[in-house]
C-alpha positions as CSV (number, residue, x, y, z in Angstrom):
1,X,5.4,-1.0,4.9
2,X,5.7,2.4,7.0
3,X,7.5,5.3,5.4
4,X,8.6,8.9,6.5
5,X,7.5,11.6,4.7
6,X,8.6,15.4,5.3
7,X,8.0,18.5,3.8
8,X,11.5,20.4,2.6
9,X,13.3,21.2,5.5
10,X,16.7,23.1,6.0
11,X,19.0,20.8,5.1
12,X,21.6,22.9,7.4
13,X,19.5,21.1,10.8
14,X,19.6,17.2,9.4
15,X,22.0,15.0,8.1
16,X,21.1,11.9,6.3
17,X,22.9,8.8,5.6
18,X,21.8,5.7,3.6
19,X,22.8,2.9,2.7
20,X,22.4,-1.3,2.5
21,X,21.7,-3.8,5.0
22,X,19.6,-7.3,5.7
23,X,18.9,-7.4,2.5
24,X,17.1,-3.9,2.1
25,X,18.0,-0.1,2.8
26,X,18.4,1.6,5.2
27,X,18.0,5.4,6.3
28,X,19.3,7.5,9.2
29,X,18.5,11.2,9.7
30,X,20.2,13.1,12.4
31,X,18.7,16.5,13.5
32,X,21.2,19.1,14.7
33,X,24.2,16.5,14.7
34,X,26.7,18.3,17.4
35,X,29.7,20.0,15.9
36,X,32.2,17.2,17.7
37,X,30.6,14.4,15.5
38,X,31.7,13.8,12.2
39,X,29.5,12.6,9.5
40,X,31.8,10.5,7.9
41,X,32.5,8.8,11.2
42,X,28.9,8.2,11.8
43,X,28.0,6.6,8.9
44,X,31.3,4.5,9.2
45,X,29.9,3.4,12.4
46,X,26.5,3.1,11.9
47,X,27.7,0.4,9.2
48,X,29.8,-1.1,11.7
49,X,26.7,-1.9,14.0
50,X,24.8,-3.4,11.6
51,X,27.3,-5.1,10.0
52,X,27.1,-6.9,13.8
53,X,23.8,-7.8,13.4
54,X,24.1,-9.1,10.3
55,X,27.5,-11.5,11.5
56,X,24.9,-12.8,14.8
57,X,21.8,-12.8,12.8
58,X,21.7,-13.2,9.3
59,X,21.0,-16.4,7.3
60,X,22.4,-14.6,4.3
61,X,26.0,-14.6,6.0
62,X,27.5,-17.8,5.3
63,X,29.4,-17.9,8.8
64,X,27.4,-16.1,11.2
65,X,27.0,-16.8,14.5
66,X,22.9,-18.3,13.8
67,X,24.4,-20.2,10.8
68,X,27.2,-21.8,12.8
69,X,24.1,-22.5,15.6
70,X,21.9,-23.7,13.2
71,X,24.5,-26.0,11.7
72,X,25.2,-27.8,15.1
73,X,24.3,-30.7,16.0
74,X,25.1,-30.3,19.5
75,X,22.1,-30.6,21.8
76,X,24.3,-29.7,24.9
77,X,24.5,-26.0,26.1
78,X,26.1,-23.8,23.6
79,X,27.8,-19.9,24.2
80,X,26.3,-17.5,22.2
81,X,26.7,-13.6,22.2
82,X,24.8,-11.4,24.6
83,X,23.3,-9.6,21.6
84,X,22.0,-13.3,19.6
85,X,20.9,-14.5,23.2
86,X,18.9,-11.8,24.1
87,X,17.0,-11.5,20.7
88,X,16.4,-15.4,20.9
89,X,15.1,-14.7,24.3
90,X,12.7,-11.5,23.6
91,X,11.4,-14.4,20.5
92,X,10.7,-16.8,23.2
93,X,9.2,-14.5,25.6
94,X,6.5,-13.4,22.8
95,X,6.0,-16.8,21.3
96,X,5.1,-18.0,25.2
97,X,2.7,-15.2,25.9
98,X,0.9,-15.4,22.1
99,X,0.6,-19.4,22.6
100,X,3.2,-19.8,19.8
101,X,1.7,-17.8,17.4
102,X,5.5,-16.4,16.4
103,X,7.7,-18.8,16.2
104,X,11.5,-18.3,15.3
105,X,11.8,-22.2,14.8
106,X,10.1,-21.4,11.3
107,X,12.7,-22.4,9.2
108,X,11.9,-26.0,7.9
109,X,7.8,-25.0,6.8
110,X,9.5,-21.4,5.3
111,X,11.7,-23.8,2.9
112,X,8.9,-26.0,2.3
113,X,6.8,-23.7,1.0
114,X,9.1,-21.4,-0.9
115,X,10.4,-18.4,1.1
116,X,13.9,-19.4,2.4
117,X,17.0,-18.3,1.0
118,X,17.0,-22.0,-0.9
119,X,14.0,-20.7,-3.2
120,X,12.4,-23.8,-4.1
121,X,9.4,-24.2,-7.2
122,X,6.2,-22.5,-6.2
123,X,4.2,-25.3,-5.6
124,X,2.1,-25.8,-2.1
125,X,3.5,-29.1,-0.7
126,X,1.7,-32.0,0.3
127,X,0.0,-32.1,3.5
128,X,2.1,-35.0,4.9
129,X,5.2,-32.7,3.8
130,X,3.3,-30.3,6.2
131,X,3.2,-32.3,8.9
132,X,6.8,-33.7,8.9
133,X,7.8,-30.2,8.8
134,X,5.7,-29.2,11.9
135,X,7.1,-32.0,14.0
136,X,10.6,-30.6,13.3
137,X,9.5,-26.9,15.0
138,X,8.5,-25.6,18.2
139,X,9.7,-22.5,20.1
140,X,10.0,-25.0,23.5
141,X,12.1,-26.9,22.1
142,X,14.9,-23.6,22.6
143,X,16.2,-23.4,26.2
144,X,17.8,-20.8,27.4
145,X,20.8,-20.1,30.5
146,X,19.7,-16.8,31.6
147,X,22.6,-16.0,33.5
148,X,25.3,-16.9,31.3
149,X,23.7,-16.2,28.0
150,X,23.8,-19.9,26.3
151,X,21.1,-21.9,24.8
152,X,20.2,-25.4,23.9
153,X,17.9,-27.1,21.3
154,X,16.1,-30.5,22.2
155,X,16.7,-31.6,18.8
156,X,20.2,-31.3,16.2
157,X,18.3,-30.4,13.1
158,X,16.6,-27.4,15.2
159,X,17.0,-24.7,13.1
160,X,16.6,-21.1,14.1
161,X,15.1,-17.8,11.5
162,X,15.3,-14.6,13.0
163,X,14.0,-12.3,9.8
164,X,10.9,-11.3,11.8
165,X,12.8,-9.7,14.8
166,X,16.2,-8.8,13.7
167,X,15.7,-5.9,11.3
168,X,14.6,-4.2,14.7
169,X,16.6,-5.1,16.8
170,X,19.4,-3.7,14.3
171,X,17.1,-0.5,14.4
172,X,17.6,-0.5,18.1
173,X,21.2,-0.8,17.9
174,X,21.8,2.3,15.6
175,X,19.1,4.1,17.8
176,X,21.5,3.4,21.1
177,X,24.7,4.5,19.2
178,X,23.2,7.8,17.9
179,X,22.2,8.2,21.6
180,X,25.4,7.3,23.2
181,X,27.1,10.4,20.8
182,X,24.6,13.0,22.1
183,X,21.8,12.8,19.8
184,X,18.3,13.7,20.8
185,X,16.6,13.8,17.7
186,X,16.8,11.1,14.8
187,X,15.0,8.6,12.6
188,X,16.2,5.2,11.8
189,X,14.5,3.1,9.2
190,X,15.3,-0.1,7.7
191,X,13.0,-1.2,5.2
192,X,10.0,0.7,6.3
193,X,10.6,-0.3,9.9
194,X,11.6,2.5,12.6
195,X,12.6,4.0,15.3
196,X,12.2,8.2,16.1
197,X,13.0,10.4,18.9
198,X,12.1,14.0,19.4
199,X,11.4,15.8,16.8
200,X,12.0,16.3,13.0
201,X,13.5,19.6,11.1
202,X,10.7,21.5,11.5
203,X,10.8,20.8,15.6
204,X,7.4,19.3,14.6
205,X,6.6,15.2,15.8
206,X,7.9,12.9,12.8
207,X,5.0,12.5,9.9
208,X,4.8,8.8,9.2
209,X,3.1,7.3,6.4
210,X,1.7,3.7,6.0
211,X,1.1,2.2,3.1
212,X,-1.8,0.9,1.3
213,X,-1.5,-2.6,1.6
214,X,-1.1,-3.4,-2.1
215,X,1.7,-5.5,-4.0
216,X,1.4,-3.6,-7.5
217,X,1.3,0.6,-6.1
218,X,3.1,2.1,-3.1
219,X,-0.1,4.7,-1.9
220,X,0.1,6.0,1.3
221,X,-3.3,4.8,3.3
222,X,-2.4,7.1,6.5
223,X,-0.3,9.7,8.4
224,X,0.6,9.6,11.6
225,X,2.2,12.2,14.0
226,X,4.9,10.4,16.4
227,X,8.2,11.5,19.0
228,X,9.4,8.8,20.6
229,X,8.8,5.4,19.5
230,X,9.3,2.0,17.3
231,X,7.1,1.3,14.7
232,X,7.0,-2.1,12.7
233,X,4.6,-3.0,9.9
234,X,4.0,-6.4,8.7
235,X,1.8,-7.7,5.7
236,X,0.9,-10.2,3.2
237,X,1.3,-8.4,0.1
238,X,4.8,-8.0,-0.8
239,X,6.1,-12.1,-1.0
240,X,3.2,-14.3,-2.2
241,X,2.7,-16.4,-5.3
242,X,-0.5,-17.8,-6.5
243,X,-1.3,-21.1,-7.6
244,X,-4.8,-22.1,-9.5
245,X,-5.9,-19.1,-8.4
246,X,-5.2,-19.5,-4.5
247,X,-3.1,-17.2,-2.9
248,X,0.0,-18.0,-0.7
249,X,1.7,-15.7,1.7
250,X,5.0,-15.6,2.7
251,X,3.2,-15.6,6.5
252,X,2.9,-18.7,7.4
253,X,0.9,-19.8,10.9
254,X,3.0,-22.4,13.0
255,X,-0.1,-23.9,14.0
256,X,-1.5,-25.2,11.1
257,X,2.3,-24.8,9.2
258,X,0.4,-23.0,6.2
259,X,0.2,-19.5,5.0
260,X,-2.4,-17.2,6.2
261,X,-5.8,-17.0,4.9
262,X,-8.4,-14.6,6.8
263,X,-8.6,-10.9,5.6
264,X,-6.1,-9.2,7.3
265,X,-3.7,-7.4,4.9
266,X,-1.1,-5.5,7.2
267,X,-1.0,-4.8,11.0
268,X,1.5,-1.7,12.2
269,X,2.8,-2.0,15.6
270,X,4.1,0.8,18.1
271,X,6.5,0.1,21.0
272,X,9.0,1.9,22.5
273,X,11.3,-0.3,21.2
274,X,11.4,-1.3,17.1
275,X,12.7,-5.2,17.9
276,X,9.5,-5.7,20.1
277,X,7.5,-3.8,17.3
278,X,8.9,-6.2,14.9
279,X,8.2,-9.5,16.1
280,X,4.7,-8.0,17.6
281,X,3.5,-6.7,13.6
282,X,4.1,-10.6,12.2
283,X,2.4,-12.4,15.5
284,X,-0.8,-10.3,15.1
285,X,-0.9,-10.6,11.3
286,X,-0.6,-14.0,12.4
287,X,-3.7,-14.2,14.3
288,X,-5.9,-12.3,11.7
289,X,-8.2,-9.7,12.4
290,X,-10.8,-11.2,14.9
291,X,-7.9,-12.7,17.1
292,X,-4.8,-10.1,16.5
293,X,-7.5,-7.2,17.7
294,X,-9.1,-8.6,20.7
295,X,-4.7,-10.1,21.5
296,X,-3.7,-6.6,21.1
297,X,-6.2,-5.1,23.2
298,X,-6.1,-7.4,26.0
299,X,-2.3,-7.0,26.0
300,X,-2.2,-3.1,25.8
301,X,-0.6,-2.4,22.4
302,X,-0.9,-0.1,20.1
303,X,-1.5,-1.5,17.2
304,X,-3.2,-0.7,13.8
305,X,-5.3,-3.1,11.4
306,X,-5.8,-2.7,7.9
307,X,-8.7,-5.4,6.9
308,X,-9.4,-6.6,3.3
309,X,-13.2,-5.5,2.1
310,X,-13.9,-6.4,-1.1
311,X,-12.0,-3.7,-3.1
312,X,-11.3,-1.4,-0.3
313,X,-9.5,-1.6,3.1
314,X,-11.4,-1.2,6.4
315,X,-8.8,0.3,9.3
316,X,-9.2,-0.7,12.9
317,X,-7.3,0.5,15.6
318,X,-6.2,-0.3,19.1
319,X,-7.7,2.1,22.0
320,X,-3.5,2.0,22.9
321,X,-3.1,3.2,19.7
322,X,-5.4,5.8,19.7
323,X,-3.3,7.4,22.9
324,X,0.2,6.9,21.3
325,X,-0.4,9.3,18.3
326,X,-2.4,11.5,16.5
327,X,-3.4,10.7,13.0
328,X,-3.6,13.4,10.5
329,X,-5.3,14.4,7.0
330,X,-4.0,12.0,4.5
């Protein structure tokens, strides 16, 4: 989880708005909003956009436009929107180049262990359960019409889960409107995920604050300093349940089709973009420490580890990330 964290600052230089959305919160602060904009009519369309995202994207919207996909049973081509189209394609393009390591074809091994919207008795499922389930994925079985934004699925029951890449892509979408009106300097977070540019109240680099990596406090483990970027954090620690004293994340490795099981608690990603970010954080946490690293470093991201030690947490960083930012005093 990544917060922002200011000191007091005039409140005549930022507007804030806040509200609900994907299933969390979401706040927007706007530095020196110009005197042509109206605050009333940002917010109203700042809910607009993401109420878009929500109608492509969401699982939780009975008829959105990945529901009505996902209930098909057409294998032929089908038209989507740009917007759905080019989020299933930036999935597909990261689940090629991290050998499948994020996978938005999740859905059937989510259910099966517990995680979906259909919550389902906490109880790890048989391993022939497992493997039924991980014949029924596979990002290659999505193709995609590049030049007239539609896609196909090999298979009818092909479902598609876009929870670890839409929340920022929906960051990105506020981020282009604020733009679009003028505005140089804002923050948009949803759910701990971001997006900043330029610079906070005090015409100082936005103070970011990641969290501890622990499902019972909400310490901060770090600050960073940031202008310009996306940020994304994904961990383990939030949506788990425990069974004979095992521990099952909510992260679940499309490989094997079971949670994840090394020692690495939470990975933050930075990238200029907070959809990228997004879907980066889960496919590294993915990996684990050993893997994610060596990935993230090979691929030039900047990326930050926070590694389970016996009762403490061991932090490992990206050289990428090292050059984006610089961390100060907690």
């Amino acid at each position: 989880m990544i917060t922002a964290c200011e000191e007091q600052v005039d409140v005549k230089s930022e507007t804030v708005f806040t509200g609900s959305t994907m299933g969390t919160t979401f706040m927007v602060k706007v530095i020196d909003l110009p005197d042509a904009l109206k605050p009333q009519e940002i917010k109203a369309e700042i809910d607009k956009v993401l109420k878009d995202v929500n109608d492509k994207m969401s699982l939780w919207v009975a008829d959105s436009e990945l529901v009505r996909f996902n209930q098909s049973k057409e294998t032929d081509w089908q038209q989507v929107s740009y917007d759905l189209f080019n989020v299933i394609s930036s999935a597909n393009e990261i689940s090629l180049q991290s050998n499948g390591r994020f996978d938005v074809t999740l859905e059937p091994l989510i259910k099966l262990w517990g995680f979906s919207k259909e919550k389902r008795e906490h109880e790890p499922p048989q391993s022939d359960e497992i493997k039924k389930a991980l014949k029924a994925i596979g990002y290659k079985k999505i193709h995609l019409d590049q030049k007239s934004y539609r896609i196909k699925k090999d298979e009818p029951d092909l479902t598609i889960n876009l929870s670890a890449i839409a929340k920022g892509f929906g960051i990105d979408q506020v981020a282009r409107y604020l733009e679009s009106k003028g505005v140089g300097h804002y923050m948009v977070e949803i759910g701990g995920d971001l997006r900043v540019k330029g610079s906070n109240a005090h015409r100082q680099p936005w103070k970011i604050a990641i969290e501890t990596p622990t499902a019972d406090s909400r310490s901060l483990h770090s600050i960073i300093d940031v202008e310009t970027t996306g940020m994304a954090t994904s961990g383990d620690y939030r949506n788990y349940f425990e069974k004979d004293g095992v521990r099952f994340s909510h992260i679940i490795d499309p490989l094997d089709g079971r949670p994840i099981r090394h020692k690495l608690a939470s990975v933050t990603v930075l990238r200029k973009d907070a959809m990228t970010a997004d879907a980066l954080a889960t496919t590294l946490l993915v990996m684990g420490e050993e893997d994610g690293l060596k990935w993230a470093e090979d691929n030039g991201i900047a990326a930050y580890f926070l590694i389970r030690s016996q009762d403490q947490f061991i932090e490992k960083k990206t050289s990428q990330f090292h050059a984006f930012v610089q961390p100060l005093n907690k």
